[in-house]
Backbone of each chain as ProteinMPNN parsed JSONL, in Angstrom:
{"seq_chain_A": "XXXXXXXXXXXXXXXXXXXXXXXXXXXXXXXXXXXXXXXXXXXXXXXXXXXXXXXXXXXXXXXXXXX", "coords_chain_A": {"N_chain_A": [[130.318, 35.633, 45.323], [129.327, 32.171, 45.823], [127.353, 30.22, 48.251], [126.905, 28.14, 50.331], [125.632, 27.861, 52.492], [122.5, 28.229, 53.452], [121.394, 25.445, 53.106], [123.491, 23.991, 54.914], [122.535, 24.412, 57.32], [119.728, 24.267, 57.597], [120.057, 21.421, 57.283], [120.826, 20.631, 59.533], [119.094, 21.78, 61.281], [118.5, 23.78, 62.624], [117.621, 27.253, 63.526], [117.963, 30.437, 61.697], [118.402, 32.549, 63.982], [119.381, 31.0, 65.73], [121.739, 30.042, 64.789], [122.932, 32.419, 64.509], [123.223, 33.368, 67.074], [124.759, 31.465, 68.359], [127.113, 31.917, 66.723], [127.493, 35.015, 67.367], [126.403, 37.223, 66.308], [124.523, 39.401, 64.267], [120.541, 38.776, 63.614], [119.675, 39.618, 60.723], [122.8, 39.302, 59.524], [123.362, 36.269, 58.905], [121.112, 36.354, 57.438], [121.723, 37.493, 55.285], [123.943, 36.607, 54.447], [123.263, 33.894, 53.539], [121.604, 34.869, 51.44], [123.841, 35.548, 50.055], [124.444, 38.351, 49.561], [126.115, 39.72, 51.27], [129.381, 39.318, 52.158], [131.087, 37.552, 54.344], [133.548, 38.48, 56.875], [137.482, 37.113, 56.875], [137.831, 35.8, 59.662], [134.525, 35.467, 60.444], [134.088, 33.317, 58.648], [135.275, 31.613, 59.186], [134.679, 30.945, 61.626], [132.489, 30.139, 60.797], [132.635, 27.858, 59.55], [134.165, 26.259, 62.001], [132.099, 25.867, 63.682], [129.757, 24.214, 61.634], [131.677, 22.526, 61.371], [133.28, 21.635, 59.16], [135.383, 22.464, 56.052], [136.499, 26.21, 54.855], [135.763, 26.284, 52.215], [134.004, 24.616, 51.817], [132.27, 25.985, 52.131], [131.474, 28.326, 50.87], [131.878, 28.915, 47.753], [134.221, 30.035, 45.61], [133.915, 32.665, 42.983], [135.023, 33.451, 39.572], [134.486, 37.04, 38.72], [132.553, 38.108, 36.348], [134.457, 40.048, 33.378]], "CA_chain_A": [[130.673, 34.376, 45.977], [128.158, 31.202, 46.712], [128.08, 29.265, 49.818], [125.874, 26.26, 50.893], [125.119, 28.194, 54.669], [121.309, 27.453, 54.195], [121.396, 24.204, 52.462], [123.675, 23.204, 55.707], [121.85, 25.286, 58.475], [118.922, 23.316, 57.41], [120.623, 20.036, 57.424], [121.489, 20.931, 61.149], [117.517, 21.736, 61.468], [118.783, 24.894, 63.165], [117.272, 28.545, 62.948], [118.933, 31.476, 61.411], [118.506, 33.225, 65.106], [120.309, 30.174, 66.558], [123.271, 29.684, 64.176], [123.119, 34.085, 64.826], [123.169, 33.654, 68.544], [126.195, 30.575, 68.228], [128.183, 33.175, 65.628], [127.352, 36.214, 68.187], [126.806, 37.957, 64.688], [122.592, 39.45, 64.15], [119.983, 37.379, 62.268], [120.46, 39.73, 59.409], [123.974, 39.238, 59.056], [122.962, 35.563, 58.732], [119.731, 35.801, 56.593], [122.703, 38.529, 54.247], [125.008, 35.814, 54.157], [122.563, 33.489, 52.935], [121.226, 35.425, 50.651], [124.83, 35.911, 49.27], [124.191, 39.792, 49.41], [127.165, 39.787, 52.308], [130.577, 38.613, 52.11], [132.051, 37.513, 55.139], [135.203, 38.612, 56.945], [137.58, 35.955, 57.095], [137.38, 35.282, 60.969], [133.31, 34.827, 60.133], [133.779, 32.224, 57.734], [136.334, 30.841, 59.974], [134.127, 30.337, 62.68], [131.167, 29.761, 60.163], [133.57, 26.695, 59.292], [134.256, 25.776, 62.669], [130.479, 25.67, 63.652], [129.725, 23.36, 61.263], [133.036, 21.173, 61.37], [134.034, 21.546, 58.255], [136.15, 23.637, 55.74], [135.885, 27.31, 54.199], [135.626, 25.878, 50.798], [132.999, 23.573, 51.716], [130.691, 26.356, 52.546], [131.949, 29.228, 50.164], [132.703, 28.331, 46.608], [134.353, 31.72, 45.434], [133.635, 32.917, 41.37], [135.676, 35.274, 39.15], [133.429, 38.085, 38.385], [133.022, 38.472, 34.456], [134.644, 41.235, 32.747]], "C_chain_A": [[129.401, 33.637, 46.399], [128.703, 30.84, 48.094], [126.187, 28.629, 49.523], [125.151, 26.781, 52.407], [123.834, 27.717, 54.679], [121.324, 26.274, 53.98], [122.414, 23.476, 54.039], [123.096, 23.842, 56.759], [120.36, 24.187, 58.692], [119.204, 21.756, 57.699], [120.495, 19.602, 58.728], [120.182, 20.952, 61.499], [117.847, 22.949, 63.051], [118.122, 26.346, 62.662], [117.819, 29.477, 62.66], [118.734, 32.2, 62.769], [119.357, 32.339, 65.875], [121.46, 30.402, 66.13], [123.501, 31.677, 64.552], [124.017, 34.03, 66.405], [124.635, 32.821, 68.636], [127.06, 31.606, 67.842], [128.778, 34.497, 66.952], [127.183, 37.322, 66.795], [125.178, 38.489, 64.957], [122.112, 38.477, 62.799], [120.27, 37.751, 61.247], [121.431, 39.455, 58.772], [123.533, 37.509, 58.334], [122.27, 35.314, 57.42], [120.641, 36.875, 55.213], [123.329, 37.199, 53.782], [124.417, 34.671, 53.499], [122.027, 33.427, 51.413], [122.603, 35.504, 49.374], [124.654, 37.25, 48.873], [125.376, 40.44, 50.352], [127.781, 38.784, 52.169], [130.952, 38.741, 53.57], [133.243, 37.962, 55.516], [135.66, 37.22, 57.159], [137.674, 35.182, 58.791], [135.656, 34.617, 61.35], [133.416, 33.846, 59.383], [134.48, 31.244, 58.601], [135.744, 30.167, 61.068], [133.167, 29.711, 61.841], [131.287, 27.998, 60.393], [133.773, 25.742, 60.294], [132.84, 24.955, 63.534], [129.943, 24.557, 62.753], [130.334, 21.77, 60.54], [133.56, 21.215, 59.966], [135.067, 22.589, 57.753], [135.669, 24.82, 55.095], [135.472, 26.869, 53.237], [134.522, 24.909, 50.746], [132.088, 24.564, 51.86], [130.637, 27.461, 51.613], [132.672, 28.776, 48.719], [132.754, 30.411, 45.616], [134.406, 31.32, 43.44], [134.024, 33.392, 41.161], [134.402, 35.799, 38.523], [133.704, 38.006, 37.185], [132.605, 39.632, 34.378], [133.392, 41.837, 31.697]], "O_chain_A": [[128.542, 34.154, 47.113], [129.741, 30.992, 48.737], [125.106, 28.704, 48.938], [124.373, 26.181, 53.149], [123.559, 26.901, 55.559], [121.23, 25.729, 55.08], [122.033, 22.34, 54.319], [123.816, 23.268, 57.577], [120.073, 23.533, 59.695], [118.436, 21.062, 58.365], [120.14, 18.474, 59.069], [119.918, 19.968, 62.19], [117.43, 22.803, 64.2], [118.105, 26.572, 61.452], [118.585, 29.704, 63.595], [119.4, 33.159, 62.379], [120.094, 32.869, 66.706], [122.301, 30.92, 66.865], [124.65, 31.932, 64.913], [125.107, 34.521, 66.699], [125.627, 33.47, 68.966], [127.746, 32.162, 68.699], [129.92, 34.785, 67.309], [128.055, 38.147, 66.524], [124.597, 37.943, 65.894], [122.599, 37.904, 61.825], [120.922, 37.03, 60.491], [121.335, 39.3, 57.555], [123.378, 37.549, 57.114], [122.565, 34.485, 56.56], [120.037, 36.928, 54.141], [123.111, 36.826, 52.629], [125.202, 34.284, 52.633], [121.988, 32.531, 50.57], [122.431, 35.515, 48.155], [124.712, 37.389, 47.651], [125.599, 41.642, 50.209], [127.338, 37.641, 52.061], [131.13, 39.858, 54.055], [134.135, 37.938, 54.668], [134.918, 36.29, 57.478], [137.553, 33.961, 58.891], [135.422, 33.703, 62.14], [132.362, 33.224, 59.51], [134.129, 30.064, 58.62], [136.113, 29.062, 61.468], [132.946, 28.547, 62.174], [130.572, 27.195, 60.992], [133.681, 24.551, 59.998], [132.722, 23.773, 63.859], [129.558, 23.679, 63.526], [129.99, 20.79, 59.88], [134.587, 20.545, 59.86], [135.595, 23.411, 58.503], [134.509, 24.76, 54.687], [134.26, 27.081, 53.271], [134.157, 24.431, 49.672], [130.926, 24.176, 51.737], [129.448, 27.711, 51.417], [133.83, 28.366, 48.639], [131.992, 31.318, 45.281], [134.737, 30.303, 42.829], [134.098, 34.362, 41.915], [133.516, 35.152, 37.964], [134.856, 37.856, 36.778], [131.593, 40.243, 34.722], [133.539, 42.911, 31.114]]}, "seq_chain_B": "XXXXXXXXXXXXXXXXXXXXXXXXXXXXXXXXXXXXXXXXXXXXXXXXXXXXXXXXXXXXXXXXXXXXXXXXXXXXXXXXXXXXXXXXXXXXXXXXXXXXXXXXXXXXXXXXXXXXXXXXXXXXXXXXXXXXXXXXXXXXXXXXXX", "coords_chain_B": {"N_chain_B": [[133.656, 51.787, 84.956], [135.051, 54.439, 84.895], [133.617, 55.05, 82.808], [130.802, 55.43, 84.028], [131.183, 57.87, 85.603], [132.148, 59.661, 83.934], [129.502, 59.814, 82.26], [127.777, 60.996, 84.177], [129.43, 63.172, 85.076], [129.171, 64.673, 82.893], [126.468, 65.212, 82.524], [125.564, 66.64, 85.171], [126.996, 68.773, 83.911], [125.996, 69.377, 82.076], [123.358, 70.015, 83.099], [124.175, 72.43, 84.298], [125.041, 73.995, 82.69], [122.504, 74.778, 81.411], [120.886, 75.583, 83.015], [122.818, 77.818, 83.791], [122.776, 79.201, 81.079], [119.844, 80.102, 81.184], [120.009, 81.405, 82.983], [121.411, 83.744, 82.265], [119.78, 84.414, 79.942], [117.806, 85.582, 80.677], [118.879, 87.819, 82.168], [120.239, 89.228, 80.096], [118.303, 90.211, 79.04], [116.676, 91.808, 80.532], [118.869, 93.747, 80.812], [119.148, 94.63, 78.515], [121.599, 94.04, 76.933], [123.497, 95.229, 73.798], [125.699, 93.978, 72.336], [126.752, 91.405, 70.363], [127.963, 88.995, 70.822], [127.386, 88.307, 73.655], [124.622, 88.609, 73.03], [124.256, 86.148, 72.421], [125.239, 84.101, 73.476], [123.531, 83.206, 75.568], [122.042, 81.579, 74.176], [124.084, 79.5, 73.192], [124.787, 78.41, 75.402], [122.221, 77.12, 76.439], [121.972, 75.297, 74.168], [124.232, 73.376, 74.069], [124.625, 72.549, 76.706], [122.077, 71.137, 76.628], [122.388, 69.401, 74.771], [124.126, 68.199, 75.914], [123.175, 67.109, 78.268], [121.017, 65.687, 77.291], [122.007, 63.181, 75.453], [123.804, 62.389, 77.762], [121.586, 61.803, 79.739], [120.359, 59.719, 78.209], [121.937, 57.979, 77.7], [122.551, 56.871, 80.905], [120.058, 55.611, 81.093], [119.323, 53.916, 79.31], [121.9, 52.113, 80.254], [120.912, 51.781, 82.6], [118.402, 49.851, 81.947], [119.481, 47.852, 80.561], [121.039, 46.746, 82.306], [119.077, 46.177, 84.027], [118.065, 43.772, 82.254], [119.971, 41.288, 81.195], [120.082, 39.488, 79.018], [119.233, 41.679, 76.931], [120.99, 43.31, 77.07], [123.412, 41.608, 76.111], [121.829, 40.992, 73.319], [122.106, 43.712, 72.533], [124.698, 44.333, 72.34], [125.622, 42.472, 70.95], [124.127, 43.725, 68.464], [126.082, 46.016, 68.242], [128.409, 45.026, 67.354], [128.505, 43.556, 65.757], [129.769, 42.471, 62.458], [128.477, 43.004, 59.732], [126.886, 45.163, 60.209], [128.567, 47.07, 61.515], [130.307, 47.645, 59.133], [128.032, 48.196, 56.843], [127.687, 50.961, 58.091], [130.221, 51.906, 58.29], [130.457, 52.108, 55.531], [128.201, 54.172, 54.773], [129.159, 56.256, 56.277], [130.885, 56.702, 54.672], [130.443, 57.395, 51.981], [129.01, 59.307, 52.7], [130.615, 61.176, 53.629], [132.001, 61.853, 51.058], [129.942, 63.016, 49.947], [129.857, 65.136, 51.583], [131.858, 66.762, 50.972], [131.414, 68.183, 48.365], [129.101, 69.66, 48.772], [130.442, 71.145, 51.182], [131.83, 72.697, 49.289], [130.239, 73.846, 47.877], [128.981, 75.325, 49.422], [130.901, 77.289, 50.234], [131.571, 78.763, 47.931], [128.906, 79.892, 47.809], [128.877, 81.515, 49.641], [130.963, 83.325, 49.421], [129.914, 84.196, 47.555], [127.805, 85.448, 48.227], [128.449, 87.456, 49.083], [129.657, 87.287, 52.123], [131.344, 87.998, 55.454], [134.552, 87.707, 55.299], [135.938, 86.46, 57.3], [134.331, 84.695, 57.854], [133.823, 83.022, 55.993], [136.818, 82.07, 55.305], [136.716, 81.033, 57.813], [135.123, 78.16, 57.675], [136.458, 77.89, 55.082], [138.723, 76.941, 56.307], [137.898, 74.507, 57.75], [136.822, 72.965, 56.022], [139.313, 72.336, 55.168], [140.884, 71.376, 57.367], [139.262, 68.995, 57.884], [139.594, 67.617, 55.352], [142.079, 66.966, 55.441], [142.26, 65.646, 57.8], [141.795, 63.255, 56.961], [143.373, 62.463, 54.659], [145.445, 62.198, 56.709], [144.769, 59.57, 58.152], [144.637, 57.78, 56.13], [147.137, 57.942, 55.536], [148.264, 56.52, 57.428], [146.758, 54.17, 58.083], [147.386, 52.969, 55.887], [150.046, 52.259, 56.736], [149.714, 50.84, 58.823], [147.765, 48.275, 58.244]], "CA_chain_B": [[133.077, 52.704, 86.152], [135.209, 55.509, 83.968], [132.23, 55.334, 81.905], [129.883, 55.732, 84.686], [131.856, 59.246, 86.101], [131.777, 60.491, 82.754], [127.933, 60.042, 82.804], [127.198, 61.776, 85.699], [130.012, 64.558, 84.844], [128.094, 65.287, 81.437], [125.115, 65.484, 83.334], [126.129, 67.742, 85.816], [128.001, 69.839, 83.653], [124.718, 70.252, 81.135], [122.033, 70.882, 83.954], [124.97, 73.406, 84.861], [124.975, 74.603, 81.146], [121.097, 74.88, 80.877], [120.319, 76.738, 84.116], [123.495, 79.09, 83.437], [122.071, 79.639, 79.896], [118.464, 80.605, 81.156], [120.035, 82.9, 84.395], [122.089, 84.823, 81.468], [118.619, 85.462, 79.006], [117.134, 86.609, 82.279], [119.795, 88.717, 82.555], [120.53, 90.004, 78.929], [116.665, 90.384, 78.374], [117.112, 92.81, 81.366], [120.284, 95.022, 80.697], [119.034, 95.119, 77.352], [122.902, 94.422, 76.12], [123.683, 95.182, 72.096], [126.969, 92.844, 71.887], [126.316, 90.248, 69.439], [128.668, 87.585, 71.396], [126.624, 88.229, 74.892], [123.47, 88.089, 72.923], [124.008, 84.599, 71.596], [125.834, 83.569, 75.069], [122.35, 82.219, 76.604], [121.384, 80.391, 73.541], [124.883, 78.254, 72.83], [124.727, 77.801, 76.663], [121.381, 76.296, 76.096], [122.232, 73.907, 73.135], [125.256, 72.832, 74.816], [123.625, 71.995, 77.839], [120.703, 70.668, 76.559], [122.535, 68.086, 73.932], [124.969, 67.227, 76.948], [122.298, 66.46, 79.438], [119.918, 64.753, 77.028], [122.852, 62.209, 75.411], [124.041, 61.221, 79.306], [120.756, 60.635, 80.186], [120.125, 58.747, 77.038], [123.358, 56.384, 78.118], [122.069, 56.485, 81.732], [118.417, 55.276, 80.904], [119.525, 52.777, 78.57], [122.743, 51.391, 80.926], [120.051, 51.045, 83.707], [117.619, 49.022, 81.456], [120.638, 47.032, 80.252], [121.605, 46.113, 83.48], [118.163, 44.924, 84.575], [117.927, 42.617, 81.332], [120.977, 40.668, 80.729], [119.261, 39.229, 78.097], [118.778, 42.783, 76.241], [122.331, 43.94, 76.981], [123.806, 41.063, 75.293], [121.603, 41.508, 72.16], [122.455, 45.25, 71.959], [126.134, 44.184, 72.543], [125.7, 41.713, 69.182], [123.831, 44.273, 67.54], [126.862, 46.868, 67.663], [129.78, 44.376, 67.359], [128.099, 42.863, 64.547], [130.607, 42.596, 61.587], [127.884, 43.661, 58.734], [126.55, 46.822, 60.925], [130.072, 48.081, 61.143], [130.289, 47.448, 57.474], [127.397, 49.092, 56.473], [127.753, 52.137, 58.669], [131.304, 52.77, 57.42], [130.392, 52.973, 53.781], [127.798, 54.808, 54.761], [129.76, 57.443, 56.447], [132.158, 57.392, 53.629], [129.217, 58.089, 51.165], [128.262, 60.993, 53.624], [131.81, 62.495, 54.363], [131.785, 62.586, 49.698], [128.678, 64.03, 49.786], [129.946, 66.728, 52.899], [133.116, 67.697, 50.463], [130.476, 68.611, 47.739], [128.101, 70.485, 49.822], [131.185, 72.276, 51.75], [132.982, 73.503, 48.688], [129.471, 74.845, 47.009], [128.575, 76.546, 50.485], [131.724, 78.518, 50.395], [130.911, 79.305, 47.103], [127.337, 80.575, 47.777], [129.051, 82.508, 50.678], [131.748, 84.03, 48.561], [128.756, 85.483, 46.363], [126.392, 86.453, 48.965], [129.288, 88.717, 50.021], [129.424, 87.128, 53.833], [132.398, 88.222, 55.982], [136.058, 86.926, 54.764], [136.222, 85.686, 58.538], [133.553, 83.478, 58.203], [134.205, 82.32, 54.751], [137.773, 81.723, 56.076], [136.361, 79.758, 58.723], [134.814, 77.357, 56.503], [137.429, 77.015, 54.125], [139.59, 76.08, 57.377], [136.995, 73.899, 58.186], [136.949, 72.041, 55.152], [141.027, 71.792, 54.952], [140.801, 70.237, 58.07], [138.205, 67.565, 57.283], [139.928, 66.522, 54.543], [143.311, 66.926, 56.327], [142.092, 64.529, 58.682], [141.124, 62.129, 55.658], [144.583, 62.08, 53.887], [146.11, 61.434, 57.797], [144.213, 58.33, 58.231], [144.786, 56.914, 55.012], [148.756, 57.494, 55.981], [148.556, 56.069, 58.996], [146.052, 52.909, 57.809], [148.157, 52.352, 55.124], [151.101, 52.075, 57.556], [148.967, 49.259, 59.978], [147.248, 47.451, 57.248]], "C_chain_B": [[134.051, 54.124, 85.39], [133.993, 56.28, 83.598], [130.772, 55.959, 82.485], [129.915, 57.562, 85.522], [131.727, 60.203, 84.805], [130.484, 61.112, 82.36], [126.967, 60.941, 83.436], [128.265, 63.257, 86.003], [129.377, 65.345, 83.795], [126.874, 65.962, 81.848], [124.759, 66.654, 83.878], [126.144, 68.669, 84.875], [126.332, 70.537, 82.573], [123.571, 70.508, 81.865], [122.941, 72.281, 84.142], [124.399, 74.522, 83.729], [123.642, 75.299, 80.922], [120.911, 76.232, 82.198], [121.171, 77.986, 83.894], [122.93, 79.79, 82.341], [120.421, 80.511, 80.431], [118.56, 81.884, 82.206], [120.182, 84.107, 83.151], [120.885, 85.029, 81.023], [118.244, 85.835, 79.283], [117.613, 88.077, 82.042], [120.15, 90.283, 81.555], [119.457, 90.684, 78.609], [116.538, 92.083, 79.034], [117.965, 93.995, 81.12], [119.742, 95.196, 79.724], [120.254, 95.588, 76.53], [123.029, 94.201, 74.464], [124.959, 94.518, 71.88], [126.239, 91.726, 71.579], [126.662, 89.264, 70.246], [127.682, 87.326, 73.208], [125.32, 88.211, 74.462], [123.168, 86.376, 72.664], [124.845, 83.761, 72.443], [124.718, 82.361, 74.845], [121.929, 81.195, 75.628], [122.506, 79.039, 73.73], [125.096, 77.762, 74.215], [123.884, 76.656, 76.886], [121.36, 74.888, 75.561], [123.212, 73.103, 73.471], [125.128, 71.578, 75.33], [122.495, 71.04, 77.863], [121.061, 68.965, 75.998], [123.274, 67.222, 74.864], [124.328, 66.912, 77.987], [121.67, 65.253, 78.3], [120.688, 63.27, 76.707], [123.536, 61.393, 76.674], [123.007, 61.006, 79.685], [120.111, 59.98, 79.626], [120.753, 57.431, 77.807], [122.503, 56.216, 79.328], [120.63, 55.601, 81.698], [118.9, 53.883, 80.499], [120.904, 51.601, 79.33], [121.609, 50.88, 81.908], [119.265, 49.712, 83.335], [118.422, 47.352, 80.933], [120.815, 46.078, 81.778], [120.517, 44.972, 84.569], [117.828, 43.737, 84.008], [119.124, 42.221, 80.611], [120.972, 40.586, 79.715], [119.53, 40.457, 76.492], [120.681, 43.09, 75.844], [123.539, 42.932, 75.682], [123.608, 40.538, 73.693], [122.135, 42.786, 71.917], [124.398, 44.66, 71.683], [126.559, 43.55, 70.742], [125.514, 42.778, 68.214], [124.959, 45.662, 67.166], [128.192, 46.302, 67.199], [129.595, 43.628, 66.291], [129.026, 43.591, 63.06], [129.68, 43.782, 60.416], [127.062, 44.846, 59.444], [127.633, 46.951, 61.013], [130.637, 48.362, 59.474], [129.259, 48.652, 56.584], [127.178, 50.771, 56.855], [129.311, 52.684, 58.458], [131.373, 53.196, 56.121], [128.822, 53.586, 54.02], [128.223, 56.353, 55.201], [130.553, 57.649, 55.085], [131.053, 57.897, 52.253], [129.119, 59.411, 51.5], [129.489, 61.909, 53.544], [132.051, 62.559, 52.26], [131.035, 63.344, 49.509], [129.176, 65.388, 50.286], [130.924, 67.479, 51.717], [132.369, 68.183, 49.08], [129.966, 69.767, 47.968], [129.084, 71.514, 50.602], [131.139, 73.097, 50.373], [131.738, 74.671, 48.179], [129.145, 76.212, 48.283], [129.515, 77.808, 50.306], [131.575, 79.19, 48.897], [129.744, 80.749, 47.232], [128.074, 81.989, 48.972], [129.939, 83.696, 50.581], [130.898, 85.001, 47.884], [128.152, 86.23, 47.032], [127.394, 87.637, 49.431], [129.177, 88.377, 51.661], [130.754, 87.52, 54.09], [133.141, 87.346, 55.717], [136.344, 85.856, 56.391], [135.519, 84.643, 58.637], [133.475, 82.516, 56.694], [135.44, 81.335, 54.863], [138.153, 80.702, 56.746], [135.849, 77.967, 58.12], [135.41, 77.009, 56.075], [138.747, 75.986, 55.476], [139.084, 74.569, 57.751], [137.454, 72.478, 57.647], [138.377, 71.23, 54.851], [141.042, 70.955, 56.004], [140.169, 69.182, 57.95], [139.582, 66.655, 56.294], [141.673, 66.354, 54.285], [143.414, 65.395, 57.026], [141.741, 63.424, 57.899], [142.838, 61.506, 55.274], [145.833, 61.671, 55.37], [146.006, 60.002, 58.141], [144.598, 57.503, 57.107], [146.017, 56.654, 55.252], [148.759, 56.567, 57.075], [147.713, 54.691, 58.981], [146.775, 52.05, 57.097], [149.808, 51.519, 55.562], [150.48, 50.21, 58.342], [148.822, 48.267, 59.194], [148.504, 46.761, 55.943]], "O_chain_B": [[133.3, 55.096, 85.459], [133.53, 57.395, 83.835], [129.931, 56.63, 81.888], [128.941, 58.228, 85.873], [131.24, 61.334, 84.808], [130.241, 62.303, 82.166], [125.839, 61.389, 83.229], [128.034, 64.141, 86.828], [129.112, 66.544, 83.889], [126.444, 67.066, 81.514], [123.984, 67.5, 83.433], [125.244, 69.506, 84.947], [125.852, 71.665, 82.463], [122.72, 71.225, 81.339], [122.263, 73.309, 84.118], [123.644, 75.487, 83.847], [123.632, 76.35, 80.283], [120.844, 77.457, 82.1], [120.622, 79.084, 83.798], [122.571, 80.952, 82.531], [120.084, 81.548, 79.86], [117.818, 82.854, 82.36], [119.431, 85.073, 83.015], [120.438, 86.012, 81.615], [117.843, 86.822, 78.666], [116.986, 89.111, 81.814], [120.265, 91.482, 81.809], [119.547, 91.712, 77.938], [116.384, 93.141, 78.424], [117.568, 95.148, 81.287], [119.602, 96.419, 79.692], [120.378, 96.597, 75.837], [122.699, 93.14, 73.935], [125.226, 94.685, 70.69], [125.359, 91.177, 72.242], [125.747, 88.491, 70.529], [127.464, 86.221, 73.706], [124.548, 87.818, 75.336], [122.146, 85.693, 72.729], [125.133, 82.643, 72.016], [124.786, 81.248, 74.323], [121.512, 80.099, 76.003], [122.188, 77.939, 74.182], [125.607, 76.645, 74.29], [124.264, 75.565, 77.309], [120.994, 73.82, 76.052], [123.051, 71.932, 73.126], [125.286, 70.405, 74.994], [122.08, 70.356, 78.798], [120.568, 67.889, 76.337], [123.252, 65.992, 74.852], [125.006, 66.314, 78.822], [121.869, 64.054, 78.496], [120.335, 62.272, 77.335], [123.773, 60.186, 76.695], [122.962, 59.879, 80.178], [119.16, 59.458, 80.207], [120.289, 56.39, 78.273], [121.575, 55.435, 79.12], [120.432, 54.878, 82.675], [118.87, 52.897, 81.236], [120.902, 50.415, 79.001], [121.395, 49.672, 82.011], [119.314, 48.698, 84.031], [118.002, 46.196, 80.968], [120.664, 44.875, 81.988], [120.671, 43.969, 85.266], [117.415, 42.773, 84.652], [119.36, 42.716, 79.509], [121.669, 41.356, 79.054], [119.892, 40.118, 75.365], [121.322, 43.072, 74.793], [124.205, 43.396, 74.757], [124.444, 39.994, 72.972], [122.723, 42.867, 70.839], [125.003, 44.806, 70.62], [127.306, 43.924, 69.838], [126.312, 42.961, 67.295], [124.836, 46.288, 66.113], [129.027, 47.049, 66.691], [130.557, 43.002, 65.846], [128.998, 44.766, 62.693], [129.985, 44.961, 60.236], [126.516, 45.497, 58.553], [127.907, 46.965, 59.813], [131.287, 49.288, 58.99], [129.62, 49.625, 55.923], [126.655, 51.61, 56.121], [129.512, 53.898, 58.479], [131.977, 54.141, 55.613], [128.155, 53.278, 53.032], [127.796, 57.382, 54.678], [130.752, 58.754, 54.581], [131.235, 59.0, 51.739], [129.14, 60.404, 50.773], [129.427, 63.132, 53.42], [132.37, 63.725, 52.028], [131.278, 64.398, 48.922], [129.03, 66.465, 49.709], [130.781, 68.688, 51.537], [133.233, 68.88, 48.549], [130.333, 70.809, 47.425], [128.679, 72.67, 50.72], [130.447, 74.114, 50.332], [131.935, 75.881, 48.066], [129.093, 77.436, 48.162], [129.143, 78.98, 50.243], [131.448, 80.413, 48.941], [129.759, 81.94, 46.92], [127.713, 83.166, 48.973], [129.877, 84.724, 51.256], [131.07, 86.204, 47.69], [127.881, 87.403, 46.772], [127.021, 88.61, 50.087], [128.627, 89.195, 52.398], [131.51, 87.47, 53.12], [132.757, 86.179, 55.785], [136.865, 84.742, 56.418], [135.848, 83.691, 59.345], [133.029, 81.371, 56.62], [135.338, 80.13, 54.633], [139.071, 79.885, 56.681], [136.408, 76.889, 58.322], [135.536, 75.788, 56.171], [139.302, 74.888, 55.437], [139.851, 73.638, 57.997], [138.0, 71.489, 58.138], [138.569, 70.072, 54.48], [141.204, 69.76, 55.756], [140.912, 68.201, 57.913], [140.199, 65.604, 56.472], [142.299, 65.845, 53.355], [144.193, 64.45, 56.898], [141.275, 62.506, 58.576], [143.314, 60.408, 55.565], [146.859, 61.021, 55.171], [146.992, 59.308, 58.389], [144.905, 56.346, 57.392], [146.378, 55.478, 55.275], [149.763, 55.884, 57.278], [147.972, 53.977, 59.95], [146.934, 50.849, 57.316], [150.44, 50.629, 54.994], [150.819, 49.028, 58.281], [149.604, 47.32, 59.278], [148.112, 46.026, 55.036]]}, "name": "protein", "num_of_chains": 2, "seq": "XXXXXXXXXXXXXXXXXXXXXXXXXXXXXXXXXXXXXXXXXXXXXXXXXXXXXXXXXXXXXXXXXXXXXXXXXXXXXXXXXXXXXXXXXXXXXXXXXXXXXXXXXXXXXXXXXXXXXXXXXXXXXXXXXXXXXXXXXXXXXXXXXXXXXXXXXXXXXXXXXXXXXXXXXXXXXXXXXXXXXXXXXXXXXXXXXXXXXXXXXXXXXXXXXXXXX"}
């Protein structure tokens, strides 16, 4: 799965320890989720979502895996 | 405040543990007793004692320090409630508890050959049934919630 988290984190001109500390989540989880190396639960994306006003799908564009 | 009685019962109970443990090797060293189970008294008194003092005053040390830095407490608080540390430390146990059912089955193996007592072979295999007793319970009972 992609997502946009730095591309809007940046936008925001926010630090991955801030948007961490907002979340209540650690920076790793953050600088994971970023990375796209960590999938979210859906209550994290949910807030992710809420945090930056928009929707899941705006920040998470999900892929089928090829067979 | 549970949490804090518990603390300070652990505590207790393993200075208790430790000093009882060191009267008895005194003691045994003395009589010069040949029972296997009264020789190996003073040690598991010891280890007991020792792991249940040092773990409450682990918590104690670290609640105190907590308590003087807000600050601290509410990072540590993130850092265990944190979604991807619970994540990673459950498939890491579950890695570990495949690995353990590996590593049991060959032990009883090795212990079968070496010729060790059926009681303690026994023990083991009990061991292991339970483990992975307690595996196929959880899965019933997850599968039920979930």
């Amino acid at each position: 799965m992609k997502n946009c988290l730095e591309e809007l984190r940046k936008r925001r001109g926010i630090k991955q320890e801030e948007l961490a500390e907002a979340l209540e989540v650690s920076r790793q989880t953050i600088g994971s989720l970023e990375n796209g190396r960590y999938n979210p639960s859906i209550i994290l994306a949910f807030k992710l979502a809420r945090y930056f006003e928009t929707n899941i799908e705006d920040i998470f564009i999900y892929e089928e895996e090829e067979k | 405040m549970k949490r804090k009685a518990f603390t300070a019962i652990g505590l207790i109970l393993g200075a208790l543990l430790i000093a009882a443990g060191l009267i008895m090797f005194r003691l045994y060293r003395a009589a010069d007793s040949g029972q296997v189970v009264m020789l190996a008294m003073p040690g598991v008194c010891l280890g007991i004692g020792s792991g249940l003092f040092g773990r409450n005053l682990s918590e104690l040390i670290s609640r105190r320090a907590m308590n003087k830095d807000p600050e601290l407490r509410k990072r540590v608080e993130i850092e265990e409630n944190d979604e991807r540390n619970i994540a990673v430390t459950r498939r890491a146990k579950a890695r570990a508890y495949d690995l353990m059912l590996g590593v049991f089955g060959a032990l009883m193996l090795c212990f079968a050959l070496m010729g060790v007592p059926v009681a303690a072979v026994l023990l083991l295999v009990g061991a292991y049934l339970l483990v992975t007793g307690m595996c196929v319970y959880w899965q019933i009972k997850y599968n039920e919630e979930m």
